[in-house]
C-alpha positions as CSV (number, residue, x, y, z in Angstrom):
1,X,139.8,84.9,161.7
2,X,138.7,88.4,163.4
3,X,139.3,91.7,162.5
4,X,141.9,92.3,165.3
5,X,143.9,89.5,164.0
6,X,143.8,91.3,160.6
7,X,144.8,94.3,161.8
8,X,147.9,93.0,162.8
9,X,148.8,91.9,159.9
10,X,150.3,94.2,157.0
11,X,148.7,95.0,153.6
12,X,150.7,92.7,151.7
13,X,149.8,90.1,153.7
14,X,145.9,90.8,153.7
15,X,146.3,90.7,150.2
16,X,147.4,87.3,149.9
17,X,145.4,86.1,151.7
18,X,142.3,87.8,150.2
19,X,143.8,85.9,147.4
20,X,143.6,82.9,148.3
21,X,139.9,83.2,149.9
22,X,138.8,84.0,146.8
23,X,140.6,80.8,145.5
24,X,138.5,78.9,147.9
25,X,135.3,80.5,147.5
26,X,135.7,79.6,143.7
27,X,135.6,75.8,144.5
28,X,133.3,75.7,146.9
29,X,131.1,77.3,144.7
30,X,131.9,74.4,142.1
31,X,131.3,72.0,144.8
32,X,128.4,73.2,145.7
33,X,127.1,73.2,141.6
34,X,128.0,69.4,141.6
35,X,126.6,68.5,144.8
36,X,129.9,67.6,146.4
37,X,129.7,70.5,149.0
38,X,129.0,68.4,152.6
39,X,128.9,71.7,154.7
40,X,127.4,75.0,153.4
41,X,128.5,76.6,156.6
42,X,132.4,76.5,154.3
43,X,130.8,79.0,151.9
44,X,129.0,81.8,154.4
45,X,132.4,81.8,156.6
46,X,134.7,82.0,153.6
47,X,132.3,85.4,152.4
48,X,132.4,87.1,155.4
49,X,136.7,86.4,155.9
50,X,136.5,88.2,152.6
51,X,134.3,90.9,153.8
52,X,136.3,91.6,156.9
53,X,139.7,91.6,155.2
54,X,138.1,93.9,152.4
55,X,136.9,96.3,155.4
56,X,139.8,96.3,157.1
57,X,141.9,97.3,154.2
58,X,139.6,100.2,153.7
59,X,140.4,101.1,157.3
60,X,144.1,101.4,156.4
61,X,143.9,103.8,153.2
């Protein structure tokens, strides 16, 4: 996802979505702990979605 994209979209939305990232990023990192986790690359994207739809939510207040 880019940050145009998210700009697009309203608060309540990023939110949601943020939500559910976060979701994700939990059981990847349990996958990772029991050595289920096939691609690492999962983990570094799902960080920076988070980081991007934190900034841009910043950028509205």
């Amino acid at each position: 996802m880019k940050a145009n994209e998210l700009r697009q979209k309203s608060a309540d939305d990023m939110v949601q979505e943020l939500d559910a990232l976060h979701k994700e990023q939990f059981n990847l990192r349990m996958q990772n702990a029991t050595g289920q986790l096939t691609r690492n690359s999962e983990m570094k994207r799902v960080r920076r979605d988070i980081a991007r739809i934190k900034t841009v939510l910043s950028e509205k207040k």
